[in-house]
C-alpha positions as CSV (number, residue, x, y, z in Angstrom):
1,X,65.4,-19.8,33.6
2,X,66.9,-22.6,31.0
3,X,67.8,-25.9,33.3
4,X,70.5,-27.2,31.7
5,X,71.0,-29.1,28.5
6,X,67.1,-31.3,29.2
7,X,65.9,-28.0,28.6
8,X,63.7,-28.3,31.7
9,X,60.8,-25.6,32.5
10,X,60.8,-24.3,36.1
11,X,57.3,-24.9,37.2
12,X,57.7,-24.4,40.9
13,X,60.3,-23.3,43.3
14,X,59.9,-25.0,47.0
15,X,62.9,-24.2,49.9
16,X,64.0,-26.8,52.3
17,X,63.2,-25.5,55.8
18,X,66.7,-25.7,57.0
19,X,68.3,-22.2,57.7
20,X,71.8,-23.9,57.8
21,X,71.6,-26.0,54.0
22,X,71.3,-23.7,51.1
23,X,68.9,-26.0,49.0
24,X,65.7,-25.4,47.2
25,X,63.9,-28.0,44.9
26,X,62.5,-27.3,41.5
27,X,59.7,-29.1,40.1
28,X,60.4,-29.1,36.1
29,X,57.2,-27.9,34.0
30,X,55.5,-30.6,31.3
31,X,57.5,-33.4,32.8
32,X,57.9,-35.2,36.3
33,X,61.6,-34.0,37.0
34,X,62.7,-32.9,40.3
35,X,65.6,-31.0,40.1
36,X,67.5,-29.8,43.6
37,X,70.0,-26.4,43.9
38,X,72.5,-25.7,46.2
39,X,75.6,-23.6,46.8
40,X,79.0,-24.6,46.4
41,X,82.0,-24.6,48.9
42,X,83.4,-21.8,46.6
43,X,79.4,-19.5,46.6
44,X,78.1,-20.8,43.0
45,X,75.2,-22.6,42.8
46,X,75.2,-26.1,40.9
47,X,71.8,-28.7,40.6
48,X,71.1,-31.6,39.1
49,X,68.1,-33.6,38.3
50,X,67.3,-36.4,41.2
51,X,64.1,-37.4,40.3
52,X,62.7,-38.3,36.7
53,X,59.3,-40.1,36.8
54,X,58.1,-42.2,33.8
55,X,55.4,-40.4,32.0
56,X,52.9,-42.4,30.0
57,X,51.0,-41.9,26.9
58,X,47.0,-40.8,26.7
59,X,45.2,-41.3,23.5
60,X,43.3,-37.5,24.2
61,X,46.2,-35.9,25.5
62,X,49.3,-34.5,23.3
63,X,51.7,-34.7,26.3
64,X,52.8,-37.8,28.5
65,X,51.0,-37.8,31.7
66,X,51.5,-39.4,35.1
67,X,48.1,-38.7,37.4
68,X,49.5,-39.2,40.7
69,X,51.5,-36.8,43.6
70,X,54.2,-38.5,45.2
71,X,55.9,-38.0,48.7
72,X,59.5,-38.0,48.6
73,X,62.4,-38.0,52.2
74,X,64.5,-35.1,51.2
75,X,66.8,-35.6,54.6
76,X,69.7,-36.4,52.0
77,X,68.7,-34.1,49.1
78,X,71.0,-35.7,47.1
79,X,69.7,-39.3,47.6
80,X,65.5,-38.4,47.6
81,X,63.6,-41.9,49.0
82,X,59.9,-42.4,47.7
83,X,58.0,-42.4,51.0
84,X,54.5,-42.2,49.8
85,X,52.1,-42.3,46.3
86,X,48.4,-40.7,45.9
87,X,47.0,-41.5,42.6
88,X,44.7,-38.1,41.9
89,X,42.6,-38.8,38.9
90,X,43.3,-36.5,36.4
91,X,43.4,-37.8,32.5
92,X,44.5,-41.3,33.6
93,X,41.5,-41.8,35.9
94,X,43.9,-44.7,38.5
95,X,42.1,-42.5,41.5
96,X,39.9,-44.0,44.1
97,X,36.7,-43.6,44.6
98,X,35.9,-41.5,48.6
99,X,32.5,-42.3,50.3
100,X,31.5,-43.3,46.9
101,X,32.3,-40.2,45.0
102,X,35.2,-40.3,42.1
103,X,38.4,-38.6,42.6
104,X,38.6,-36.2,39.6
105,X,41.6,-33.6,40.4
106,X,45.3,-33.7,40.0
107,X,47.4,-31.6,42.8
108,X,48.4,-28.0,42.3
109,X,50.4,-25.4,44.4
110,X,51.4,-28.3,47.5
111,X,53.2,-28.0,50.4
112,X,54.1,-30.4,53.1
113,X,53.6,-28.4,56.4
114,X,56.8,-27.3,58.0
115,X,56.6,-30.4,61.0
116,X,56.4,-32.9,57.6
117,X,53.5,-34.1,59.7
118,X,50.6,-33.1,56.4
C-alpha cells in the first residue's frame, strides 16, 4: 500500500472501536506520521495525514529519530489532541530512570485498551 504522494510506509493498522464510524488510523513506517481513513458519503475511502511529528537527527543513526510514544484524543479523528508524552529511551536516551534502573526500550505493537482507561 503507497500513501499518497509523501510516499508514506504503512507500519501499523489500528481501528477505532466504534461500530457506527468507519475509521482506522495508520501509523506511517520510518517517520512519525499518523494518517486516519474513512469512508465517504458516496462508499470510497479517502485519508489524510493528521499527525506529522518532528524527527531529529542522531549522529549513529542514518534515519531521524524521535524516542518517545505519544497519547493522542481521537474523539474527533479529524482534529487529534496530544493528551499525553512518554519519552522511552531508545537512540536518544531523554528516558527516565525507574527505581533506579535506565529506561532502554522504545514501544512496539501498542494498544490502548478498549475502556481508553491503559
Amino acid at each position: 500500500m503507497y500513501l499518497g504522494k509523501d510516499g508514506l510506509i504503512p507500519l501499523e493498522v489500528k481501528v477505532l472501536h466504534d461500530p457506527d464510524r468507519s475509521h482506522v488510523f495508520c501509523g506511517a513506517a520510518l517517520s512519525s506520521n499518523v494518517i486516519p481513513f474513512w469512508k465517504t458519503d458516496v462508499g470510497k475511502w479517502d485519508g489524510a495525514k493528521i499527525i506529522d511529528v518532528e524527527n531529529g537527527p542522531h549522529p549513529e543513526w542514518p534515519l531521524p529519530v524521535t524516542g518517545d510514544m505519544r497519547q493522542y484524543d481521537i474523539s474527533e479523528p479529524h482534529n487529534p489532541v496530544l493528551m499525553g508524552q512518554v519519552w522511552m529511551g531508545g537512540l536518544l536516551c531523554k528516558a527516565p530512570e525507574v527505581d533506579g534502573v535506565k529506561v532502554a526500550g522504545r514501544p512496539k505493537a501498542y494498544q490502548l485498551s478498549l475502556d481508553a482507561r491503559r
